[in-house]
Biopython code that builds the backbone (N, CA, C, O; Angstrom):
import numpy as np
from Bio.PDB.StructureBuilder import StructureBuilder

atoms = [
    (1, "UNK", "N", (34.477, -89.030, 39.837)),
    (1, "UNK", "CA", (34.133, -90.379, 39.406)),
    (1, "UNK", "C", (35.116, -90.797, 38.325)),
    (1, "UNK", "O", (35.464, -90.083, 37.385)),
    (2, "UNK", "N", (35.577, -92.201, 38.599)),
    (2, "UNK", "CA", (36.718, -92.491, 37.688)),
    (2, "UNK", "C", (36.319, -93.128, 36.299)),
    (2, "UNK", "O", (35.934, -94.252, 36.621)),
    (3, "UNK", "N", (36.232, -93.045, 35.273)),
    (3, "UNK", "CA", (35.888, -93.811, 33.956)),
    (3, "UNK", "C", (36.419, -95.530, 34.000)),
    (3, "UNK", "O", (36.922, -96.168, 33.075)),
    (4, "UNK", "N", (36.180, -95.886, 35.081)),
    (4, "UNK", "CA", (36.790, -97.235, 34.858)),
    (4, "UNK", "C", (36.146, -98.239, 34.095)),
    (4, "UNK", "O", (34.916, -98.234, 34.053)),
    (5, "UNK", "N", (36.833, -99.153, 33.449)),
    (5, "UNK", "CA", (35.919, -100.147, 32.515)),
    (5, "UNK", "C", (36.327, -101.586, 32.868)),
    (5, "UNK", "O", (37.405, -101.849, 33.401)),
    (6, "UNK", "N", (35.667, -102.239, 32.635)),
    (6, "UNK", "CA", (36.022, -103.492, 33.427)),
    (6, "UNK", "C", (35.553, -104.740, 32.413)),
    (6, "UNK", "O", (34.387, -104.790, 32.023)),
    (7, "UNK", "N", (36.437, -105.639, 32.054)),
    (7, "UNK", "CA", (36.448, -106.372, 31.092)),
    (7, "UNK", "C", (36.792, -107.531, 31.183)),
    (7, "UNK", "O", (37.914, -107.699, 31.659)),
    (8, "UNK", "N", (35.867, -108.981, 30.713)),
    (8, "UNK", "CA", (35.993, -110.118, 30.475)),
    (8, "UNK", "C", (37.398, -110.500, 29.650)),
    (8, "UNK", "O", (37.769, -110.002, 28.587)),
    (9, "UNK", "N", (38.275, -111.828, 30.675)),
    (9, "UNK", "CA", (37.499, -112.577, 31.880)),
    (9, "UNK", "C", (37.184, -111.529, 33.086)),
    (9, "UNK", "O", (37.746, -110.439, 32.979)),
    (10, "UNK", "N", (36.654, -111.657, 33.806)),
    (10, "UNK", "CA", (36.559, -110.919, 35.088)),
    (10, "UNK", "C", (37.115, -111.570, 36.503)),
    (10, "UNK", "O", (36.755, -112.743, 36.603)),
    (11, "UNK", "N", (37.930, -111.086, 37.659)),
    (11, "UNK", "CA", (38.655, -111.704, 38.234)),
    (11, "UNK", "C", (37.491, -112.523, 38.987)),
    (11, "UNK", "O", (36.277, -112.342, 38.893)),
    (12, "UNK", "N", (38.121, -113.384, 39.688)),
    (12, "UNK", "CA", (37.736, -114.171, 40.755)),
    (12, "UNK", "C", (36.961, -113.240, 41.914)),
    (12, "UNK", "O", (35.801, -113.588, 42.131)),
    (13, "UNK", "N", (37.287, -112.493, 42.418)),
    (13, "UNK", "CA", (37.040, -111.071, 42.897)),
    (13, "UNK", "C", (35.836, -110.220, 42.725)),
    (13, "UNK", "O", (35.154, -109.702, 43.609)),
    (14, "UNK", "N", (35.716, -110.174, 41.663)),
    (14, "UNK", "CA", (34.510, -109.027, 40.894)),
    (14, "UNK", "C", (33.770, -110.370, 40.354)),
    (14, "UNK", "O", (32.577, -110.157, 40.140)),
    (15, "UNK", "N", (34.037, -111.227, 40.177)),
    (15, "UNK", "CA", (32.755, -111.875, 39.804)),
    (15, "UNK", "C", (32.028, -112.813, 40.490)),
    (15, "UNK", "O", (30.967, -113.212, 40.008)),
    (16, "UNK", "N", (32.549, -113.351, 41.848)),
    (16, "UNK", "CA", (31.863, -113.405, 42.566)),
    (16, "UNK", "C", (30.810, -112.381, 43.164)),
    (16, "UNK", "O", (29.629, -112.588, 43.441)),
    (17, "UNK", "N", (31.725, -110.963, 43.315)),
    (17, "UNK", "CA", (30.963, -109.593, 44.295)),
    (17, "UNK", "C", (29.451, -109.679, 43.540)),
    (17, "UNK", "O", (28.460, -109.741, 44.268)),
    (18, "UNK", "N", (29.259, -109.681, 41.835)),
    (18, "UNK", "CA", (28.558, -109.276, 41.521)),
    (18, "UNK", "C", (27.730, -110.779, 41.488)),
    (18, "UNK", "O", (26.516, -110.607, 41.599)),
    (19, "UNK", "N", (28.012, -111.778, 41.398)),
    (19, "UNK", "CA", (27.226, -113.199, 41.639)),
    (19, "UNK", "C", (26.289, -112.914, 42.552)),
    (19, "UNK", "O", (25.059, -112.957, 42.504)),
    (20, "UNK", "N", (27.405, -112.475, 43.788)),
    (20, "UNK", "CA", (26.428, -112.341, 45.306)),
    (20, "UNK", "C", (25.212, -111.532, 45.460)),
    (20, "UNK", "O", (24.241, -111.706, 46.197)),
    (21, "UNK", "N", (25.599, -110.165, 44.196)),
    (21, "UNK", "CA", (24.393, -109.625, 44.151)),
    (21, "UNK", "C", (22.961, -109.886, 43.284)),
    (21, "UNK", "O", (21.876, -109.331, 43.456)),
    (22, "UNK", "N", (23.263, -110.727, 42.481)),
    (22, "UNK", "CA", (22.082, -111.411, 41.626)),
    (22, "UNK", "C", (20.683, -112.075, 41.671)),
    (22, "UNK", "O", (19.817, -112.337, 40.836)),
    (23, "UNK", "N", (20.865, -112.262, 43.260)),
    (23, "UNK", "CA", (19.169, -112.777, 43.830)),
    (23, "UNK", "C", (18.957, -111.234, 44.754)),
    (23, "UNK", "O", (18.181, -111.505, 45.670)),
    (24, "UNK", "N", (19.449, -109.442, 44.849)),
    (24, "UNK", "CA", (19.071, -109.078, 45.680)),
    (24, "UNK", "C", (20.305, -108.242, 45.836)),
    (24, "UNK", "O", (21.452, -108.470, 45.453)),
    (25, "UNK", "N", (19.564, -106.735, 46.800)),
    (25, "UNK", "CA", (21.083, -105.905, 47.130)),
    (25, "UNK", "C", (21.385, -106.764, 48.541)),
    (25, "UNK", "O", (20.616, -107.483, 49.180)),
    (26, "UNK", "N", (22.598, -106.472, 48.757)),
    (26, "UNK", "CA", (23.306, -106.597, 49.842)),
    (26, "UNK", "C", (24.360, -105.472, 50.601)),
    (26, "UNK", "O", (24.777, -104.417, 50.123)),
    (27, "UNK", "N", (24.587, -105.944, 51.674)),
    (27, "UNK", "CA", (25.647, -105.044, 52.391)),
    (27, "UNK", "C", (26.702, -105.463, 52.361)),
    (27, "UNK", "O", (26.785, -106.689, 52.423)),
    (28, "UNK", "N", (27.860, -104.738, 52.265)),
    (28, "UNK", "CA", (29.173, -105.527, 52.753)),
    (28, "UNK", "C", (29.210, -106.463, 53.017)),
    (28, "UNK", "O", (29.382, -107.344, 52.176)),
    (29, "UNK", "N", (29.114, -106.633, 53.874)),
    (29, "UNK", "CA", (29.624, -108.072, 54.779)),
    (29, "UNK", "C", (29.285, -109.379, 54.444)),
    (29, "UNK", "O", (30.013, -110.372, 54.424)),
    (30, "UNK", "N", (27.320, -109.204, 54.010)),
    (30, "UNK", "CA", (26.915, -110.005, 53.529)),
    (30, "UNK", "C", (27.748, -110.202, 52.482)),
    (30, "UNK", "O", (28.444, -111.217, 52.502)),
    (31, "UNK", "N", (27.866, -109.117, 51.164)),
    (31, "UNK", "CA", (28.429, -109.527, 50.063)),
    (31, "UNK", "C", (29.500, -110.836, 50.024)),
    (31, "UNK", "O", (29.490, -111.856, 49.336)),
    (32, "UNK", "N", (30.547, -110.293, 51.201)),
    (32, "UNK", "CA", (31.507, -110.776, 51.577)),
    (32, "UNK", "C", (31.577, -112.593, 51.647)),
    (32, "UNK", "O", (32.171, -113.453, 50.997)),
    (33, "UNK", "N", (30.371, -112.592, 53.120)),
    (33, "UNK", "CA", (30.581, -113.476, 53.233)),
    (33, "UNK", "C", (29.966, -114.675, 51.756)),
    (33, "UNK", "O", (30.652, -115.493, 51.143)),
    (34, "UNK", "N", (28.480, -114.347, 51.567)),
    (34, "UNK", "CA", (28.188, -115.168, 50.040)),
    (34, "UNK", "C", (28.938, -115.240, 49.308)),
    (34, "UNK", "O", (28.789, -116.132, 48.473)),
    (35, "UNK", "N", (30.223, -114.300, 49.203)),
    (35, "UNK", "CA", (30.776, -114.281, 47.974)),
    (35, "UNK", "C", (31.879, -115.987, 48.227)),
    (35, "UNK", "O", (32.263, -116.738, 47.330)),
    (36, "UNK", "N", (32.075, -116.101, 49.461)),
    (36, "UNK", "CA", (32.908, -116.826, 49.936)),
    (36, "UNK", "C", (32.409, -118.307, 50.219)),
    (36, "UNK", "O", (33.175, -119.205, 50.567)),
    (37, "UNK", "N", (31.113, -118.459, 50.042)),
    (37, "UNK", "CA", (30.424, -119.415, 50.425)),
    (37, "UNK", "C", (30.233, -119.853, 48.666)),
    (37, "UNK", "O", (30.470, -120.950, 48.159)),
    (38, "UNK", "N", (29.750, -118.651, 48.014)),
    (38, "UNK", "CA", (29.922, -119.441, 46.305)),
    (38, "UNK", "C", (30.142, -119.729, 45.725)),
    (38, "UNK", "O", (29.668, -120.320, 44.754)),
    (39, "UNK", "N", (31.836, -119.146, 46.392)),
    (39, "UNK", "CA", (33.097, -119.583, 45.641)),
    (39, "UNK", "C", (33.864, -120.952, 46.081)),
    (39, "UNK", "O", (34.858, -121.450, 45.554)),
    (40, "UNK", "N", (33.037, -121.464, 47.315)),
    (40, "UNK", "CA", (33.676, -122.590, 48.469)),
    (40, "UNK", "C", (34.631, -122.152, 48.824)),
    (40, "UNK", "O", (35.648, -122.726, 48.434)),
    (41, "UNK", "N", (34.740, -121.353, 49.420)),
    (41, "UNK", "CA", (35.879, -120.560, 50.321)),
    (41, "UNK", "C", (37.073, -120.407, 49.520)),
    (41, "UNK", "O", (38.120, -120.043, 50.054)),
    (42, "UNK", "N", (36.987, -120.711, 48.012)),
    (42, "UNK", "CA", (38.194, -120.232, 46.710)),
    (42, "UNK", "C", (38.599, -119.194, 46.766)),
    (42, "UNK", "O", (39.793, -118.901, 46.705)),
    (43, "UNK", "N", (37.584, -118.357, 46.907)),
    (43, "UNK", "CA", (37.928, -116.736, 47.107)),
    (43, "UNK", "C", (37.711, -116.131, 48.655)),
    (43, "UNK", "O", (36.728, -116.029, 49.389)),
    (44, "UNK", "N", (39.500, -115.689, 48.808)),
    (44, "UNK", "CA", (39.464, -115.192, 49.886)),
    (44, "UNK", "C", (39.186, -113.923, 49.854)),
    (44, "UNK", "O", (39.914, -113.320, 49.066)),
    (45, "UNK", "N", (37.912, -112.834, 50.758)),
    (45, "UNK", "CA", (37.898, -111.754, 50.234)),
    (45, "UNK", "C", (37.612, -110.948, 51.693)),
    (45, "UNK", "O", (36.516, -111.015, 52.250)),
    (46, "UNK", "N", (38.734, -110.188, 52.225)),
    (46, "UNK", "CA", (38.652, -109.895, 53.780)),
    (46, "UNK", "C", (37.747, -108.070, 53.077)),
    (46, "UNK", "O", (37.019, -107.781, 52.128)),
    (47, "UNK", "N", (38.242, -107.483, 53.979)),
    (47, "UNK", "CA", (37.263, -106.166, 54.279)),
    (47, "UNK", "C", (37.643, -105.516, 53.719)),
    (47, "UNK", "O", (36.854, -104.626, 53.402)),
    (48, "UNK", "N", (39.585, -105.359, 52.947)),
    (48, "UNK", "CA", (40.255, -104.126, 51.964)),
    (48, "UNK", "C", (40.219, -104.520, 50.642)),
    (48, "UNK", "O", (40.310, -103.613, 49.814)),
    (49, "UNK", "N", (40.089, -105.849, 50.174)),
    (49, "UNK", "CA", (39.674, -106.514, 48.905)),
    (49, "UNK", "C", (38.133, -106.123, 48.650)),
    (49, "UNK", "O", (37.855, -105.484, 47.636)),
    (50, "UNK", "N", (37.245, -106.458, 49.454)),
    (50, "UNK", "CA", (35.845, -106.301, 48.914)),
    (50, "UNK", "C", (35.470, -104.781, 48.772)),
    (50, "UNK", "O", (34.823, -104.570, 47.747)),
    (51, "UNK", "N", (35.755, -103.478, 49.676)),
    (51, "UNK", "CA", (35.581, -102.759, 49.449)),
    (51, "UNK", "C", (36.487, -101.956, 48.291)),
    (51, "UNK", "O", (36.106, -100.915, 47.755)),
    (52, "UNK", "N", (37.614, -102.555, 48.035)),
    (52, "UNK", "CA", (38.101, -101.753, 46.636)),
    (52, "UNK", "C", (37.459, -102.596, 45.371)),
    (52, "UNK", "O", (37.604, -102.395, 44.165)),
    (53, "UNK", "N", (36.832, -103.433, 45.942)),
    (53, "UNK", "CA", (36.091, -104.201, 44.426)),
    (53, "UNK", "C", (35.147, -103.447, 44.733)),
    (53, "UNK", "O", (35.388, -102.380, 44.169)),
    (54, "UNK", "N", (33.936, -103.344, 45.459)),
    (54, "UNK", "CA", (32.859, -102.557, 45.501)),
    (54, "UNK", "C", (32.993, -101.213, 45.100)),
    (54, "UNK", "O", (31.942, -100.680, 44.741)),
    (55, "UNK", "N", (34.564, -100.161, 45.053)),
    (55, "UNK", "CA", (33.964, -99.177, 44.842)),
    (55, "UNK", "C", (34.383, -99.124, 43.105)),
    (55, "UNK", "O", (33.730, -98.367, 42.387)),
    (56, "UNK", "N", (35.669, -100.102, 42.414)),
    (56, "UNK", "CA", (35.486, -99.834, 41.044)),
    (56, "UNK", "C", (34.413, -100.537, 40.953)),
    (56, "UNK", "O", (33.901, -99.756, 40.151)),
    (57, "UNK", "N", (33.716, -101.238, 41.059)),
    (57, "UNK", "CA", (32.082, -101.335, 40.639)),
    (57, "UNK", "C", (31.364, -100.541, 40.338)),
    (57, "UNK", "O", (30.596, -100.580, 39.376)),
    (58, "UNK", "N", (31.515, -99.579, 41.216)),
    (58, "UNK", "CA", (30.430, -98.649, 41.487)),
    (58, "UNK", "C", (30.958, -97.390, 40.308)),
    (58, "UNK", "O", (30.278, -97.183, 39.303)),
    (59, "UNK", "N", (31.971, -96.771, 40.528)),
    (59, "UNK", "CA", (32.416, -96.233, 39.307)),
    (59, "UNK", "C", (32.509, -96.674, 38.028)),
    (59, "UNK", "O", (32.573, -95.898, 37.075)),
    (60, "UNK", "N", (32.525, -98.185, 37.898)),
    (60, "UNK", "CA", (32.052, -98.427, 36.561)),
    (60, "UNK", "C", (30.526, -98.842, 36.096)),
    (60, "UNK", "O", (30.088, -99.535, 35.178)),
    (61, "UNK", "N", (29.892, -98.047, 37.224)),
    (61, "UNK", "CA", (28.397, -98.420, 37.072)),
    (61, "UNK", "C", (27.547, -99.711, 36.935)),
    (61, "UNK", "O", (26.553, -99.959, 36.252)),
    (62, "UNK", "N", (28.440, -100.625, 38.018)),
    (62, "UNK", "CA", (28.157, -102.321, 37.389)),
    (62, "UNK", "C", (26.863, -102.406, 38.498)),
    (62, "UNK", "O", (25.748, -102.913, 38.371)),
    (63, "UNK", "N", (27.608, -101.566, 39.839)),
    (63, "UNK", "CA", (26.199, -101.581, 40.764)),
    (63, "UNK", "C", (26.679, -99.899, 41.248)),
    (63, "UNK", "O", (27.496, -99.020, 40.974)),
    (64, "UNK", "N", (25.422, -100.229, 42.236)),
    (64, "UNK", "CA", (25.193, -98.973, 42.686)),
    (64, "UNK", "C", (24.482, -99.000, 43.834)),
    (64, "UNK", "O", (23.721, -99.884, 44.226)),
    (65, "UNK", "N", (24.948, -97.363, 44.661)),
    (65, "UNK", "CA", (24.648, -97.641, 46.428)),
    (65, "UNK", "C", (23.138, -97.725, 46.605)),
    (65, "UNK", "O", (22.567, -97.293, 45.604)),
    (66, "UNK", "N", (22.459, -98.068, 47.387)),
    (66, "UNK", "CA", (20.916, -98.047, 47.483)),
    (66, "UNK", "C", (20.626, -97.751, 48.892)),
    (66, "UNK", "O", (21.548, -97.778, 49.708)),
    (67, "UNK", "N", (19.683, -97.532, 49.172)),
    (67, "UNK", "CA", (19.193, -96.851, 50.603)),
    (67, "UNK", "C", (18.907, -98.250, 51.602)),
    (67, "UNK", "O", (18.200, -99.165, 51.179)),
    (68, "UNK", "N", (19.426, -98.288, 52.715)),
    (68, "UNK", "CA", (18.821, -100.018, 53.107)),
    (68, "UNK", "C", (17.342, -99.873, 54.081)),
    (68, "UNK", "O", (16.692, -98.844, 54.267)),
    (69, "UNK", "N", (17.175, -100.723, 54.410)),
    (69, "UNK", "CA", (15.615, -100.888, 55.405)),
    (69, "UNK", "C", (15.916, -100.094, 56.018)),
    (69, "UNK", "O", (17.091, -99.882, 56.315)),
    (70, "UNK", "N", (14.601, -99.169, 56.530)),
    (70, "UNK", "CA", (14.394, -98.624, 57.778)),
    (70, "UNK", "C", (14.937, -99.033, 59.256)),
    (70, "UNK", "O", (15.313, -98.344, 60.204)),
    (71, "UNK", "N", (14.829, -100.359, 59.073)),
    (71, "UNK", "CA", (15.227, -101.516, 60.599)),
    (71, "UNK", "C", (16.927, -101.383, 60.650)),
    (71, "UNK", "O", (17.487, -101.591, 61.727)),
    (72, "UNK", "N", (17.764, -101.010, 59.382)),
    (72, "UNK", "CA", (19.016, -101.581, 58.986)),
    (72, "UNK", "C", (20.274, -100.698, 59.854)),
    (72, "UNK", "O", (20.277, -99.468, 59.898)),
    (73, "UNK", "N", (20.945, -101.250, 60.283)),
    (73, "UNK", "CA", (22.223, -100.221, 60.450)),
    (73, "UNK", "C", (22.193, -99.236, 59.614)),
    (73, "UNK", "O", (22.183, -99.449, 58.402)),
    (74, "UNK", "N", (22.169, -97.677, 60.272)),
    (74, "UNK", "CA", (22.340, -96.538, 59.228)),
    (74, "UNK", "C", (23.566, -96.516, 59.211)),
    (74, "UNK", "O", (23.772, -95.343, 59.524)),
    (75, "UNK", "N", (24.948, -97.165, 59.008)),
    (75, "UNK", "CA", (25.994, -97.390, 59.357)),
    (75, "UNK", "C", (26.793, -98.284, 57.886)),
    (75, "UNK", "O", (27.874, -98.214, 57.301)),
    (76, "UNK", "N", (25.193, -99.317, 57.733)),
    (76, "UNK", "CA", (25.786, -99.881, 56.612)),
    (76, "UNK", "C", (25.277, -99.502, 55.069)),
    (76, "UNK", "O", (24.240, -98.907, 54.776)),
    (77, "UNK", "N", (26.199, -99.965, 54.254)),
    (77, "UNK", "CA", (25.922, -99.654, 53.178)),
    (77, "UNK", "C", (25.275, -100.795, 52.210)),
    (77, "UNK", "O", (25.749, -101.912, 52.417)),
    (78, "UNK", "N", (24.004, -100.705, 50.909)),
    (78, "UNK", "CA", (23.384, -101.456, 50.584)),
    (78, "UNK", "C", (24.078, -100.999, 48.797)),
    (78, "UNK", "O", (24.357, -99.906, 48.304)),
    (79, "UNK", "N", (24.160, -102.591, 48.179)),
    (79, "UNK", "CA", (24.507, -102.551, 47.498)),
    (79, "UNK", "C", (23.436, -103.051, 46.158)),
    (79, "UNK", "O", (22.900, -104.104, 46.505)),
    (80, "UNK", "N", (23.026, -102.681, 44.935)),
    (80, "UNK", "CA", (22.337, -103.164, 44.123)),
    (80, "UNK", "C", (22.828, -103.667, 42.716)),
    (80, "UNK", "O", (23.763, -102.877, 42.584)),
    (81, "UNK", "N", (22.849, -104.336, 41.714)),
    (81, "UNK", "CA", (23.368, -104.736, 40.150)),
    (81, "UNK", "C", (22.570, -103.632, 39.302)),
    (81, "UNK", "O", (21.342, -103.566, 39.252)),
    (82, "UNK", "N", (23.402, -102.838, 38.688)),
    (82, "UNK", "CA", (22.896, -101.985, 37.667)),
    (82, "UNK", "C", (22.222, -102.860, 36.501)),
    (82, "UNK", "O", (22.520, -104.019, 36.786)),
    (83, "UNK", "N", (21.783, -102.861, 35.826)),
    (83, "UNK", "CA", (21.381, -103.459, 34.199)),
    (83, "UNK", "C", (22.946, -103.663, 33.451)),
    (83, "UNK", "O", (23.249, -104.598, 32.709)),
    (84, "UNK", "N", (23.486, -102.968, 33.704)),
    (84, "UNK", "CA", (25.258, -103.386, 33.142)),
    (84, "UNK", "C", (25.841, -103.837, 33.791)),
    (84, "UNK", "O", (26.798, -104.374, 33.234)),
    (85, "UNK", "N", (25.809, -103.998, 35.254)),
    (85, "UNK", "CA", (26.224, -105.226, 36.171)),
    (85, "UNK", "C", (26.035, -107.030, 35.442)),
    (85, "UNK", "O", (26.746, -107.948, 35.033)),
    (86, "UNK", "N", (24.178, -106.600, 35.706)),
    (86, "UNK", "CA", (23.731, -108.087, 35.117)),
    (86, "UNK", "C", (23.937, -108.753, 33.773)),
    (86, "UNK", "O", (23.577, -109.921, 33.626)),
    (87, "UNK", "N", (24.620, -107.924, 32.568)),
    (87, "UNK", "CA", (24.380, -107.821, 31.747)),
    (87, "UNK", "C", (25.835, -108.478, 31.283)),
    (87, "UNK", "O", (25.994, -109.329, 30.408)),
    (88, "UNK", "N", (27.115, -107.688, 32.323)),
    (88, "UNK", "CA", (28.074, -108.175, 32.336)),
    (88, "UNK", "C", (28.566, -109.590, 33.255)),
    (88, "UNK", "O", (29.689, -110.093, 33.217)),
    (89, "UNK", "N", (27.594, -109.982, 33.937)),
    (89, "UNK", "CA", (27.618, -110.929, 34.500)),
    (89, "UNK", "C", (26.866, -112.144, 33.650)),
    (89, "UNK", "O", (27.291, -113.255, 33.965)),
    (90, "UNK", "N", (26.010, -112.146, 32.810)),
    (90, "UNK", "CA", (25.476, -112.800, 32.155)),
    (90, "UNK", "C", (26.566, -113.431, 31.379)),
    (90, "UNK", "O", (27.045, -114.559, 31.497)),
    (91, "UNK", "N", (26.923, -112.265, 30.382)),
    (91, "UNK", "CA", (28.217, -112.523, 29.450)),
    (91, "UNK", "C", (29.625, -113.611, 30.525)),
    (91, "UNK", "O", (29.670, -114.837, 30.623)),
    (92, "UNK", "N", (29.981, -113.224, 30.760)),
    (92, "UNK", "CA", (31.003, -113.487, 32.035)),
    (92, "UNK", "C", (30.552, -115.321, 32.609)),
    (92, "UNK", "O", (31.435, -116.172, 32.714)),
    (93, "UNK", "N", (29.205, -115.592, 32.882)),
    (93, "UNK", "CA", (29.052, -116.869, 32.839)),
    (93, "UNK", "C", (28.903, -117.767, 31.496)),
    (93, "UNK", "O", (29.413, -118.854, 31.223)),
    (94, "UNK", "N", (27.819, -116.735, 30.575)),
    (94, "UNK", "CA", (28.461, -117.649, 28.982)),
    (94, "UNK", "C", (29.874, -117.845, 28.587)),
    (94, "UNK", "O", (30.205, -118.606, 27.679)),
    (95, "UNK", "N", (30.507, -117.303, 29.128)),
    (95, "UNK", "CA", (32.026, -117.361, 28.643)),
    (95, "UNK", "C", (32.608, -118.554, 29.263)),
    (95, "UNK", "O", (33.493, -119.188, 28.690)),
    (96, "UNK", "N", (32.142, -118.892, 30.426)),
    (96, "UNK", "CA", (32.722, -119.725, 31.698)),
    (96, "UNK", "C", (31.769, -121.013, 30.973)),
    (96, "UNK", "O", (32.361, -122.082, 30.825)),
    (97, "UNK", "N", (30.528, -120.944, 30.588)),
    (97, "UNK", "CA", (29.936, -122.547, 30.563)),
    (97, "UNK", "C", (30.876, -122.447, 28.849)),
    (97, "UNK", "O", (31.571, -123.451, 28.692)),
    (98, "UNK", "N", (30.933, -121.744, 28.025)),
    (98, "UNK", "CA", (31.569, -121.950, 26.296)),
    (98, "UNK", "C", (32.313, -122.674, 26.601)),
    (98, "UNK", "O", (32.313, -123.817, 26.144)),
    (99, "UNK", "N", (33.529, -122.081, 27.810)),
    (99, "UNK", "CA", (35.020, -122.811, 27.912)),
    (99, "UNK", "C", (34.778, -124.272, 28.530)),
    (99, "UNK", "O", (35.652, -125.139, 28.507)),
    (100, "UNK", "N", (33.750, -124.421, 28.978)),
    (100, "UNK", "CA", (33.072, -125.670, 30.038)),
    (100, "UNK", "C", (33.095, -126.586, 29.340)),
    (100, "UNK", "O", (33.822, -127.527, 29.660)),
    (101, "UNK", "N", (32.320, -126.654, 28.140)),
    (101, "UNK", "CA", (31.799, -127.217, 26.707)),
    (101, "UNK", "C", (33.031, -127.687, 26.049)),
    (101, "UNK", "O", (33.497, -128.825, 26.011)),
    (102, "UNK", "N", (33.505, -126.488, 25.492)),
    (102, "UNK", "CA", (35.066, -126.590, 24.711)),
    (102, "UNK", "C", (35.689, -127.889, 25.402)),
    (102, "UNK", "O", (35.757, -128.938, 24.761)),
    (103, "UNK", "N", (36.215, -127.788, 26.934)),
    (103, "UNK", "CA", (36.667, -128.554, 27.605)),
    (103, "UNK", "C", (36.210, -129.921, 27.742)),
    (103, "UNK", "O", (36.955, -130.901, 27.731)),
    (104, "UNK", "N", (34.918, -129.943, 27.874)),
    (104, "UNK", "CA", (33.988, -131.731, 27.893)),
    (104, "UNK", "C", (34.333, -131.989, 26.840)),
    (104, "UNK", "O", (34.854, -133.102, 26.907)),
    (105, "UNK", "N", (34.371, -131.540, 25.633)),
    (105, "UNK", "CA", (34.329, -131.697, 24.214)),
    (105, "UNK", "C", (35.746, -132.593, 24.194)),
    (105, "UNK", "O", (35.800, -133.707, 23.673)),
    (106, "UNK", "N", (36.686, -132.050, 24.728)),
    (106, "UNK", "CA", (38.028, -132.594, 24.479)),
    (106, "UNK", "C", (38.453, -133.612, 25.271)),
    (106, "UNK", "O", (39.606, -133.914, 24.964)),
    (107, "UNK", "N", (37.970, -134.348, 26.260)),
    (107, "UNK", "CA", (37.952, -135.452, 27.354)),
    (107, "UNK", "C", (37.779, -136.375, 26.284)),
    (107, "UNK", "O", (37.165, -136.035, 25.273)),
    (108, "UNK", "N", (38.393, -137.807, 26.450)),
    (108, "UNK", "CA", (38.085, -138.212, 25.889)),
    (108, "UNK", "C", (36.774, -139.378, 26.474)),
    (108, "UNK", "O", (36.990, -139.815, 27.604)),
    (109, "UNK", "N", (35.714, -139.790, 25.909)),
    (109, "UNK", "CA", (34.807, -140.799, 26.829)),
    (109, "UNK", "C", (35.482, -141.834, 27.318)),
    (109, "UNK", "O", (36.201, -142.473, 26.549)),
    (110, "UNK", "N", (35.354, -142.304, 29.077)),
    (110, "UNK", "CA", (35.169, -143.479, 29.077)),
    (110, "UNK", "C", (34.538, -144.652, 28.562)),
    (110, "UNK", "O", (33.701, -144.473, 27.677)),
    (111, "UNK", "N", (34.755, -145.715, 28.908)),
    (111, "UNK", "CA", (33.559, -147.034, 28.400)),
    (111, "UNK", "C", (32.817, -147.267, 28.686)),
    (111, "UNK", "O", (32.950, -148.074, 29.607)),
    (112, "UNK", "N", (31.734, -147.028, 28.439)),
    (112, "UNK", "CA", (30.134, -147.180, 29.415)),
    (112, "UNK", "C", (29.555, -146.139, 29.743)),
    (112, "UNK", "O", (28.668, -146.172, 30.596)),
    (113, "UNK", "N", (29.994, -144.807, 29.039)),
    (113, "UNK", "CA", (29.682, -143.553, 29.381)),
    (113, "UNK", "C", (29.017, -142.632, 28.019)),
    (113, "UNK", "O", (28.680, -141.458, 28.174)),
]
sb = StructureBuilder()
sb.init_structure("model")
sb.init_model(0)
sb.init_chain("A")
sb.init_seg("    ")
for serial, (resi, resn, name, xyz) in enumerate(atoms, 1):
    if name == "N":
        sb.init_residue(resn, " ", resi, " ")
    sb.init_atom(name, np.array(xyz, "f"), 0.0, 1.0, " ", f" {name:<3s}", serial, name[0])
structure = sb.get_structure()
């Protein structure tokens, strides 16, 4: 297991993966595709991108593998958000609405607005 650490900002990449997991585990593919649907197809993320994001995830303990349904492909793999997943994902969107703010802040108003 590799000591990897993973640190804000967080790419486009890893922070969708872990978005996708936030209502629920998922599998691959699913991950995949939500991740691509949340991002409005911003993030392109085929099958050698998501699984090398999924596994430094997993070595940095952000998620972790989980057993899937009985009904499920024993084939696929189920993915869950550790408490330091969510925790770093929390942070990771305060950072994104701060800069949001910062940014409105500096627009200047229209007239009538």
């Amino acid at each position: 297991m590799s000591d990897e650490s993973i640190e804000l900002p967080l790419t486009p990449t890893v922070f969708f993966t872990l978005l996708a997991l936030a209502d629920g585990p998922k599998h691959g593919y699913a991950i995949m595709k939500v991740a691509i649907t949340l991002s409005e197809k911003r993030v392109k993320m085929g099958p050698g991108a998501l699984y090398t994001t999924v596994q430094r995830l997993v070595d940095a303990r952000l998620i972790e593998e989980i057993k899937g349904e009985a009904d499920e492909d024993a084939r696929r793999r189920f993915y869950k958000l550790t408490s330091a997943g969510r925790g770093l994902l929390e942070r990771e969107m305060q950072r994104l609405e701060s800069l949001v703010l910062t940014a409105r802040g500096l627009m200047p108003r229209k007239a009538g607005h």
